[in-house]
SEKOL-256983 format. One line per field, with one value per residue (C-alpha): residue number from 1; x, y, z. Coordinates in Angstrom, 1 decimal. Example, Ala and Ser with C-alpha at 12.3 -4.5 7.8 and 13.67 -1.06 7.14 Angstrom:
<rokols>
nr	(1;2)
u	(12.3;13.7)
v	(-4.5;-1.1)
w	(7.8;7.1)
</rokols>
This chain:
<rokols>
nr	(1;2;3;4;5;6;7;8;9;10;11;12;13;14;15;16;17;18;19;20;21;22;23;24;25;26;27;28;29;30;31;32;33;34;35;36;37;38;39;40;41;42;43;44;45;46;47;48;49;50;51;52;53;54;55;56;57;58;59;60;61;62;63;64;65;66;67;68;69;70;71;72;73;74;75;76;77;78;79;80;81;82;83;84;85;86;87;88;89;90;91;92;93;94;95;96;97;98;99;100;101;102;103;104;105;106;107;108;109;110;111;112;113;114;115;116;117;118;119;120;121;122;123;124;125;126;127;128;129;130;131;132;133;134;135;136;137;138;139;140;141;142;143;144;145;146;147;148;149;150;151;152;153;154;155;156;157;158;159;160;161;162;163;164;165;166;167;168;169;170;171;172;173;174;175;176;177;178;179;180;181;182;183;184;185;186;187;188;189;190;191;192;193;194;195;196;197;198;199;200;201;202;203;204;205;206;207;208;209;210;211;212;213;214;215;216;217;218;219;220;221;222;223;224;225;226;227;228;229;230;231;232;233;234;235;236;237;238;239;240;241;242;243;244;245;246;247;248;249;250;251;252;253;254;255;256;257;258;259;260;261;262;263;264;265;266;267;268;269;270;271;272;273;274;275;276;277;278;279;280;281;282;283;284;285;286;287;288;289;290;291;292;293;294;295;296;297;298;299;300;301;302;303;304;305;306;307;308;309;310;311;312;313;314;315;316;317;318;319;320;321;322;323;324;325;326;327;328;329;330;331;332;333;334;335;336;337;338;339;340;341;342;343;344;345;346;347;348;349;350;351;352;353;354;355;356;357;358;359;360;361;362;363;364;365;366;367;368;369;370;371;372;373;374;375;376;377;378;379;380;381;382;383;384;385)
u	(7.2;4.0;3.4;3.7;4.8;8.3;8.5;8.2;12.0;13.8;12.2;14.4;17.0;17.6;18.8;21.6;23.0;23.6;27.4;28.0;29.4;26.4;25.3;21.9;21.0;20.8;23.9;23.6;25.1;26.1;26.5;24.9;27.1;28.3;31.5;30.8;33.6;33.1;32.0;29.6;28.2;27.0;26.2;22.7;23.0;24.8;22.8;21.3;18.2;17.6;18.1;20.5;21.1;19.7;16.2;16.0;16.1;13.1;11.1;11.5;10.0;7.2;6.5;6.7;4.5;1.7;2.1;2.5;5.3;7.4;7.8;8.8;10.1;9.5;10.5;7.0;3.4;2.2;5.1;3.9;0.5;1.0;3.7;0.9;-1.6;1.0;0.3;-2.7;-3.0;-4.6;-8.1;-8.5;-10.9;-11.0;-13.5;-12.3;-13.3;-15.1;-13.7;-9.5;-6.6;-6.2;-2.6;-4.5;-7.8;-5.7;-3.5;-6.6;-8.5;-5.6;-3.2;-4.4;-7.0;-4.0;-2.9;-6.3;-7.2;-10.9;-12.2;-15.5;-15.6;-17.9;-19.0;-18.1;-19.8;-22.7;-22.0;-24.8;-23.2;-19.7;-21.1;-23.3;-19.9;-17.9;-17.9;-16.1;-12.9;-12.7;-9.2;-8.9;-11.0;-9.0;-10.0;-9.0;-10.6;-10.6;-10.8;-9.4;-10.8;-14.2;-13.2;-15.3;-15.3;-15.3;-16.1;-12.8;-13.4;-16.4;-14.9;-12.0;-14.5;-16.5;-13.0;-12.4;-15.8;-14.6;-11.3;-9.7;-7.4;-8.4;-5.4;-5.9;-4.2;-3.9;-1.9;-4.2;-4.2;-0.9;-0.3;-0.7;-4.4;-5.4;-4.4;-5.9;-4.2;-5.6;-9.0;-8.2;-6.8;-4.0;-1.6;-1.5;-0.1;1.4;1.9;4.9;5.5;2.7;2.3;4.8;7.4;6.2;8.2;7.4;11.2;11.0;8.9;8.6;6.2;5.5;3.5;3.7;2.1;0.3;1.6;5.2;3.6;2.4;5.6;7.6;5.2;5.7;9.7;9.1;7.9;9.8;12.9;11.7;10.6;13.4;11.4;13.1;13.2;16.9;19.4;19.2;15.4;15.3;17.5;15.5;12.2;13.9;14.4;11.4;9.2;10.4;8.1;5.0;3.2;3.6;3.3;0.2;-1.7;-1.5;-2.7;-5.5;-6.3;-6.3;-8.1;-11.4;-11.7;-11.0;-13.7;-16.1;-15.6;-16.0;-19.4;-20.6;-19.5;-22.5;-20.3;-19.8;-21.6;-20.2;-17.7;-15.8;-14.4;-14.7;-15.1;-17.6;-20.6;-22.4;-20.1;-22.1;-19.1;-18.7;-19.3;-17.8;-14.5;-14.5;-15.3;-11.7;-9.3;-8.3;-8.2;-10.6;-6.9;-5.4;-7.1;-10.8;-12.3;-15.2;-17.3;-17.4;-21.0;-18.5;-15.1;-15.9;-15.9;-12.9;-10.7;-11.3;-10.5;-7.9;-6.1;-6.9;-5.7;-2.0;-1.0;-1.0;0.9;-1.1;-0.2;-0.9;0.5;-0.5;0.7;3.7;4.3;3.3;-0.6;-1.6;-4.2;-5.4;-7.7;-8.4;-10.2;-6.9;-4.4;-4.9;-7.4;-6.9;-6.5;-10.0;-12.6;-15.0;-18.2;-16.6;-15.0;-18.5;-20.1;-17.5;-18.3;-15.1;-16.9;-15.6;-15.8;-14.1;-11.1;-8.6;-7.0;-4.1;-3.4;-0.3;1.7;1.0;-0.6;-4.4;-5.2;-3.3;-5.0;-8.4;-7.8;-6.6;-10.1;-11.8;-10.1;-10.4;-14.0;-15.0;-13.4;-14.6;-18.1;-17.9;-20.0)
v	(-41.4;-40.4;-38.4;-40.0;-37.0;-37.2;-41.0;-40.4;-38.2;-40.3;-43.6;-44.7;-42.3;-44.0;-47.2;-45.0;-44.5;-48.3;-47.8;-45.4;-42.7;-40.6;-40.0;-38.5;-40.0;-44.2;-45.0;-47.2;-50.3;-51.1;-54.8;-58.0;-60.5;-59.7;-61.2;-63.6;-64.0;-67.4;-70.7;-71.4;-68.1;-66.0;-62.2;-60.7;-60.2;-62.8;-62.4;-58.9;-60.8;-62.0;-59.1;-55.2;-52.9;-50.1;-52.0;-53.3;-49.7;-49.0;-52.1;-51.4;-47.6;-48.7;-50.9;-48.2;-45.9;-48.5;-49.9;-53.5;-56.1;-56.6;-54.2;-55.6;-53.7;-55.2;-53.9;-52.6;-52.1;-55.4;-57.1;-56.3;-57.1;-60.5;-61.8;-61.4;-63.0;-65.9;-66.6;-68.7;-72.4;-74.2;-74.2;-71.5;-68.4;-64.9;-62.4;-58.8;-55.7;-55.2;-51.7;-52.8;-51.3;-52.9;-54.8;-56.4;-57.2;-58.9;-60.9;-62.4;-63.1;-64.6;-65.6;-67.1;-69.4;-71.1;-72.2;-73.3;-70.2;-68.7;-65.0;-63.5;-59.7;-57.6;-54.2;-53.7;-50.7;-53.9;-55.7;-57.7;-59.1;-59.1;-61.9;-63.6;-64.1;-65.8;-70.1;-72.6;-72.1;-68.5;-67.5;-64.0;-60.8;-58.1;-54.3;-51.2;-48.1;-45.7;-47.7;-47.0;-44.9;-44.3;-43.7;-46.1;-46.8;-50.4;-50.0;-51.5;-52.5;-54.2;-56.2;-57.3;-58.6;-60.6;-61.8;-62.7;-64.6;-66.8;-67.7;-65.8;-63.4;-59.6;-57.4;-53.7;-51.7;-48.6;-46.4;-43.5;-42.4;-43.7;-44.3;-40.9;-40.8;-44.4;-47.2;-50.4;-52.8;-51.1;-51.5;-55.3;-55.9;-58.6;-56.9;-53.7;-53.2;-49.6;-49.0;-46.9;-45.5;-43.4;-40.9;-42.1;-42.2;-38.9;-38.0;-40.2;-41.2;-45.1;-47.7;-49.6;-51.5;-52.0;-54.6;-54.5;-57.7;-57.6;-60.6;-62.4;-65.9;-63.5;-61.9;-65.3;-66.5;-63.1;-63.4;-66.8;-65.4;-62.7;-64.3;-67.0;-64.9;-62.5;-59.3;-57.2;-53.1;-52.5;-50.3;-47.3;-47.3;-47.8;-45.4;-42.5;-44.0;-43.3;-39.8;-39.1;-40.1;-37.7;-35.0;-37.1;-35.0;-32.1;-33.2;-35.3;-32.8;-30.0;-31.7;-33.3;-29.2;-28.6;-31.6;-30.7;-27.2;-28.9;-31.6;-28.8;-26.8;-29.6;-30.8;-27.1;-27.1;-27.8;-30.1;-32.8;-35.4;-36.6;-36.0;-39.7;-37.8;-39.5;-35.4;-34.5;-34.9;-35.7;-39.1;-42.2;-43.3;-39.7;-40.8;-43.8;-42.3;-40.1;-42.6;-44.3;-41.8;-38.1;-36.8;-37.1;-37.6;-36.1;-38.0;-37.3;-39.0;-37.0;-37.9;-36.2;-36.9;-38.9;-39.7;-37.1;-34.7;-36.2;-36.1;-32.2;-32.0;-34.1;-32.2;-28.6;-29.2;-27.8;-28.1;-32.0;-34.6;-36.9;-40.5;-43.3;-43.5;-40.8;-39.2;-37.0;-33.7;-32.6;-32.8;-36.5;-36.9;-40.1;-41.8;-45.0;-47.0;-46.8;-46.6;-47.9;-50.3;-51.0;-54.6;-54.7;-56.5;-53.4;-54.9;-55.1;-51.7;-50.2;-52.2;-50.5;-47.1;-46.6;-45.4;-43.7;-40.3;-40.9;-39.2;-39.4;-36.0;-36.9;-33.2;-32.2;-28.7;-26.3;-23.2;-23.7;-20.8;-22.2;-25.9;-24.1;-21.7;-24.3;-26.8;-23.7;-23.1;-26.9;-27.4;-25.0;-25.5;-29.4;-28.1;-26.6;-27.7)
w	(11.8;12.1;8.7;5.5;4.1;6.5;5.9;1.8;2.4;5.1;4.7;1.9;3.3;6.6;4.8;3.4;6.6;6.8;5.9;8.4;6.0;6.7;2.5;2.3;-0.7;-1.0;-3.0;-6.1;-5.7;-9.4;-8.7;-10.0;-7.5;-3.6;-2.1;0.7;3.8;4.7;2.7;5.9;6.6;3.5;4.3;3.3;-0.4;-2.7;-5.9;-7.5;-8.9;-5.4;-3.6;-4.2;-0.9;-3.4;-4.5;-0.9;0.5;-1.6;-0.5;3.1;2.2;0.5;3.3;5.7;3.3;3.3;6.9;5.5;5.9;3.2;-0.1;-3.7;-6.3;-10.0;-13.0;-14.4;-12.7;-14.8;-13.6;-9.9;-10.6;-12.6;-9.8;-7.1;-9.4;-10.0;-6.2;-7.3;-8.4;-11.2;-10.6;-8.5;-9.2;-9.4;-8.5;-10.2;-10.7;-14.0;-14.5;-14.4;-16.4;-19.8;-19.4;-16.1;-18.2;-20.7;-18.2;-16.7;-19.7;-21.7;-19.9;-16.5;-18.6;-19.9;-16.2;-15.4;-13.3;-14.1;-13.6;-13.2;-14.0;-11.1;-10.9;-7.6;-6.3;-6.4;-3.1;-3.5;-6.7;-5.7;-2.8;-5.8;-7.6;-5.0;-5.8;-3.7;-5.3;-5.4;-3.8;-4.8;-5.0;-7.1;-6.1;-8.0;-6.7;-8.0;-11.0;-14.6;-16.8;-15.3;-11.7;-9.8;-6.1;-4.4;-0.4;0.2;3.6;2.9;-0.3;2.1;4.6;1.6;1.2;4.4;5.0;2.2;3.2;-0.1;-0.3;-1.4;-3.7;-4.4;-6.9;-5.0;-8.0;-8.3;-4.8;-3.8;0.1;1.1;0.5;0.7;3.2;2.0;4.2;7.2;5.7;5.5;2.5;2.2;-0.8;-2.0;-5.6;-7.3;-10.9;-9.6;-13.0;-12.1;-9.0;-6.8;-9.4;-11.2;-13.8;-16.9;-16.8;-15.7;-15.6;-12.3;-10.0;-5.8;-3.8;-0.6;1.9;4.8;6.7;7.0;5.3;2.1;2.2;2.2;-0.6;-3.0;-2.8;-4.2;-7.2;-7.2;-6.9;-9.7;-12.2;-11.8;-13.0;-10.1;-10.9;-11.3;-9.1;-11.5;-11.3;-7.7;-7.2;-9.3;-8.0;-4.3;-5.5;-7.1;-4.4;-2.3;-3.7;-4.1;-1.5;-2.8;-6.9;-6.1;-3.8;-5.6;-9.2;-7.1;-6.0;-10.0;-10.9;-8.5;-10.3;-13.6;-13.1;-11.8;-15.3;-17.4;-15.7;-16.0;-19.8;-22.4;-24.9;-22.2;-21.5;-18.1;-15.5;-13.9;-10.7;-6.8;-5.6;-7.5;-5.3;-7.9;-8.4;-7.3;-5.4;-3.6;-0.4;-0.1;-1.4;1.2;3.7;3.1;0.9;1.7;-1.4;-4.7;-6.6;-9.8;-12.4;-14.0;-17.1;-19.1;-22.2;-25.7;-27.9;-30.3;-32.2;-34.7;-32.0;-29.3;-32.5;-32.8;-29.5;-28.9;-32.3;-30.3;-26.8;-26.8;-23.4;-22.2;-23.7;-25.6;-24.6;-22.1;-19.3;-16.1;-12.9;-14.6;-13.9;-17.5;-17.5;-19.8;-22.0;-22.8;-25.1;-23.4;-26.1;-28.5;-25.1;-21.9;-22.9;-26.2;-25.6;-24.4;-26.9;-28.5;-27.4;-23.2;-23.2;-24.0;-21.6;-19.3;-20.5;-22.5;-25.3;-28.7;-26.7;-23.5;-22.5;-19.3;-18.1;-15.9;-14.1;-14.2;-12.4;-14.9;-14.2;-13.6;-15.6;-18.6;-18.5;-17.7;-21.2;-23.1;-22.1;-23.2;-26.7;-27.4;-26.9;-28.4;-31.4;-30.8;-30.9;-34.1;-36.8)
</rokols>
């Protein structure tokens, strides 16, 4: 199939038919052990941990969705993310993006150091320093663009080649544009990661998590993990994940539609400070976005002057729900410093820009209108003395 948006209904779908009885939908195969016919021959499931006709429909789609190899399905987006980091050895290095989701920061600052695995934190729109970072033992450079909270943009092609040149691998966490938009293994990265809570899930009703590898000897590597550490997404949550993704086209486009004349009011609007949003031409990373993603996607960040003045609007906005987490169909707000990267140290998030006045606006499918009046109402009531 040529259209992602046909391959995000019957990618999964066509797996369903396996069984010949023709169900549309992929059935759930409730099941944590398969009978096997022979003791010399054993059929392609035995174990659920190992692999479920339900979780493996959904791999196969998401491989098919980002042109790679092999999909994996894990039970949470850290649980994707930290199984493709487990790939490395003691003594091996990462370069990563200095601007990285929280649960990711932490993993590599406090976990991996206990394996004997290093880190070196890069703003990557800086080529120059992304090179200067590389060491001998540097096996991995970790991408994610646009990043999280403050939207920046990597020239994923060009990281990959850094990569490349170096003999080390390149990941990309690829959750805020999802495959429709953005196609990082054909830009030349190795593994492509989802926090598929998120977007292509949609919903805010289960937490789950996607890689999908670029060659057959990654792919071989990842079930290793995968099968060792047993953090699989079970058949329930494949199955709704199956389901849900079917409308990802049409959910994701039309929030990113919102989101662009969302971001344009707030950067018009006197109160704040400054717009994070990749279609804003104004966005330092504006034309590079463009350059390898279709869309400008359904999350902006913005800044308040300070707290005193985010809590009054945080308390005024009626409309979003005001959590972590993004991609639903309800519109998100988030405060990042106290949320998604709360388990950044004080003194890093500022130097990341997550200040006391940041907020992330997830754009949901309410009316524009209504999010649009309800920004109004809540700023100015924020700018009141």
């Amino acid at each position: 199939m040529t259209n992602l948006e046909t391959a995000l209904i019957h990618g999964a779908i066509r797996e369903g038919y396996a069984d010949k009885k023709g169900a549309v939908n992929v059935p759930m195969y409730l099941s944590s052990t398969f009978h096997q016919e022979s003791i010399d021959e054993f059929g392609e499931f035995d174990y659920a941990r190992s692999g479920n006709p339900t979780r493996d429909a959904l791999e196969r789609a998401i491989a098919e969705l980002e042109g790679g190899d092999r999909g994996f399905a894990f039970a949470t987006g850290m649980a994707a993310v930290t199984a493709c980091l487990m790939l490395l050895s003691k003594g091996d290095h990462i370069v990563i993006t200095e601007d990285v989701y929280g649960g990711t920061y932490r993993f590599v600052t406090k976990v991996l150091p206990r394996f004997g695995i290093t880190h070196t934190f890069v703003d990557f729109s800086n080529l120059a320093a992304v090179r200067a970072a590389v060491k001998p033992e540097t096996k991995l450079l970790y991408i994610e663009t646009p990043s999280n909270p403050t939207l920046g943009i990597t020239d994923i092609r060009a990281v990959a080649a850094i990569a490349k040149e170096h003999g080390a691998l390149s990941f990309l966490d690829n959750t805020f544009m999802t495959p429709l938009h953005q196609r990082p293994l054909e830009l030349g990265v190795d593994i492509v990661i989802h926090s598929a809570t998120k977007f292509l899930s949609g919903h805010s009703d289960i937490v789950a998590g996607l890689a999908v590898t670029k060659t057959p000897e990654l792919s071989n590597q990842l079930y290793f993990i995968q099968n060792s550490f047993g953090s699989v997404l079970g058949v329930q949550d494949s199955y709704t994940l199956i389901q849900n993704m079917k409308t990802t086209a049409v959910r994701f486009n039309e929030s990113s539609r919102v989101a662009m004349k969302i971001a344009q009011y707030l950067q018009a609007h006197p109160l704040v400070e400054k717009v994070y949003y990749p279609g804003l031409e104004t966005h330092p990373g504006y034309a590079i976005h463009a350059a390898q993603s279709t869309s400008a996607g359904a999350v902006l960040s913005f800044t308040l002057p300070n707290y005193e003045v985010a809590k009054k609007f945080a308390s005024a906005m009626q409309i979003p729900v005001f959590a972590v987490s993004l991609g639903g169909v309800e519109s998100i707000l988030s405060y990042p410093a106290k949320m998604s990267h709360a388990a950044m140290e004080p003194e890093e998030r500022i130097k990341r820009g997550i200040t006391d006045g940041l907020f992330r606006f997830s754009v949901g499918l309410e009316n524009e209108d209504d999010l649009l009046a309800d920004f109004a109402q809540a700023l100015e009531k924020a700018g009141q003395e």
